[in-house]
N, C-alpha and C positions, 0 to 999 in steps of 0.2 A: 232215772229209775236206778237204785239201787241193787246188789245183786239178791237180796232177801228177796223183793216183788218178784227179779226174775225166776229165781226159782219156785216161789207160789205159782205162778203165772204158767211156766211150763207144766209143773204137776196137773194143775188145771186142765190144759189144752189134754194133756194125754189122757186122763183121767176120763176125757168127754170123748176121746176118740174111743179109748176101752168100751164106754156105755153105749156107743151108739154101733160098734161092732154085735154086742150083746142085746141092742134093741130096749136100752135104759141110760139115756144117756144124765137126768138127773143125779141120779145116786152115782154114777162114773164121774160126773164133777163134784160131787160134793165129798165123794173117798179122796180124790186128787187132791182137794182144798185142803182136806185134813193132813194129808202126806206132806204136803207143800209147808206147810206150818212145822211141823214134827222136823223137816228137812231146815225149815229156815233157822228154828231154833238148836237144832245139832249144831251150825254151821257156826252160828253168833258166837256158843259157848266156846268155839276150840279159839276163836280169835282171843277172846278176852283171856 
């Protein structure tokens, strides 16, 4: 695993613990997924 997946991957997990504190854990993984991406892609551009 690359560190790109880890970082989607943890956005994820938090994201779902957020939703399920708030009683939605759906939409708390799928804001995560979003952030997780947005994060992977920041990370990719500073390497290149």
């Amino acid at each position: 695993m690359n560190r790109g997946d880890a970082i989607i991957y943890g956005c994820v997990i938090v994201g779902a613990g957020v939703g399920l504190l708030i009683d939605h854990a759906f939409p708390g993984v799928l804001i995560g997924l979003g952030i997780g991406y947005l994060l992977k892609q920041a990370f990719d551009n500073e390497e290149k």
